[in-house]
C-alpha atoms as one frame of an Amber mdcrd trajectory, in Angstrom:
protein
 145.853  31.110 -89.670 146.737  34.516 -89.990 145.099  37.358 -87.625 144.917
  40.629 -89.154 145.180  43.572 -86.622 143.981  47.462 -87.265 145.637  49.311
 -85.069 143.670  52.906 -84.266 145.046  55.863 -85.706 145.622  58.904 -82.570
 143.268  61.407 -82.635 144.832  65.011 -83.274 143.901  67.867 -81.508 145.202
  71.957 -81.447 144.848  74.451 -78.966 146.429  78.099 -79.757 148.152  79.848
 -76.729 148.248  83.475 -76.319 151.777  83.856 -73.846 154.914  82.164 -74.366
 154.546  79.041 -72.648 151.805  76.856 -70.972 152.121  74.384 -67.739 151.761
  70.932 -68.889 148.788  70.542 -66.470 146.764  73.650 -67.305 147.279  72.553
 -70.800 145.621  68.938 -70.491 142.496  71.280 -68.593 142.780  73.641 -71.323
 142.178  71.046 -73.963 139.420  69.064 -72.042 141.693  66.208 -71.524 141.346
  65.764 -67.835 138.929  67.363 -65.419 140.257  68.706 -62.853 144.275  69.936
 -61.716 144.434  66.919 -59.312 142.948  64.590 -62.369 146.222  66.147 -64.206
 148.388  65.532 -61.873 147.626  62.257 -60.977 147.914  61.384 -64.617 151.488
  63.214 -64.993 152.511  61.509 -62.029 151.612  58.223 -62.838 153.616  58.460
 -66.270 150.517  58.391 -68.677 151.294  61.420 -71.032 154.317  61.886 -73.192
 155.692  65.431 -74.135 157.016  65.009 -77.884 157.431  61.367 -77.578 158.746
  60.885 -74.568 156.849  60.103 -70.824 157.335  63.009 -68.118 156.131  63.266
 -65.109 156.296  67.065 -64.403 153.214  68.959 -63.744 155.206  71.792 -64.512
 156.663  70.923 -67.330 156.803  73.813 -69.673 155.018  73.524 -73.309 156.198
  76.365 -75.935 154.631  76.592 -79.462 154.813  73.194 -81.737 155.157  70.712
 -78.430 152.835  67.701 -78.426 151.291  66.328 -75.505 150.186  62.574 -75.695
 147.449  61.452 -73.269 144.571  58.425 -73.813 145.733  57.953 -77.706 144.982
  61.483 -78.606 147.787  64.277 -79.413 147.308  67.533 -78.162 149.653  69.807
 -80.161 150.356  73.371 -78.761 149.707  76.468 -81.383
C-alpha cells in the first residue's frame, strides 16, 4: 500500500521598511508574527526562525531589503 502525502505549501508574506535595516525581533512584531518582544525572543532563542534558510538565534540579528525570515511555516520577506 502506498500512502500519498501533501505536504503544505509556506505561506508568503511582505512587509516594506522605510530605514536601512530592521532587528530581527521588531520585524517578527512588525509582521504580526509574535506578540510581544519577549514572545520574539523566546522564539529566536529557542532556534524556531530561520533568516534566509538558515536557524539564528540573534534577536538582533540585522534584516536589510530582500532577507526572509521563516517562523511557524510562513516566510516573512523584507521589502
Amino acid at each position: 500500500m502506498k500512502i500519498k502525502v501533501k505536504v503544505a505549501e509556506k505561506k508568503q508574506v511582505s512587509k516594506k521598511i522605510d530605514t536601512d535595516f530592521i532587528r530581527l525581533d521588531s520585524f517578527l512584531k512588525m509582521c504580526d508574527a509574535v506578540q510581544t518582544g519577549g514572545h520574539a525572543k523566546i522564539v529566536i532563542q529557542d532556534g524556531e526562525v530561520k533568516v534566509n534558510g538558515e536557524v539564528c538565534t540573534s534577536r538582533g540579528k540585522k534584516l536589510r531589503s530582500g532577507d526572509n525570515a521563516e517562523f511557524e511555516r510562513t516566510v516573512y520577506t523584507v521589502e
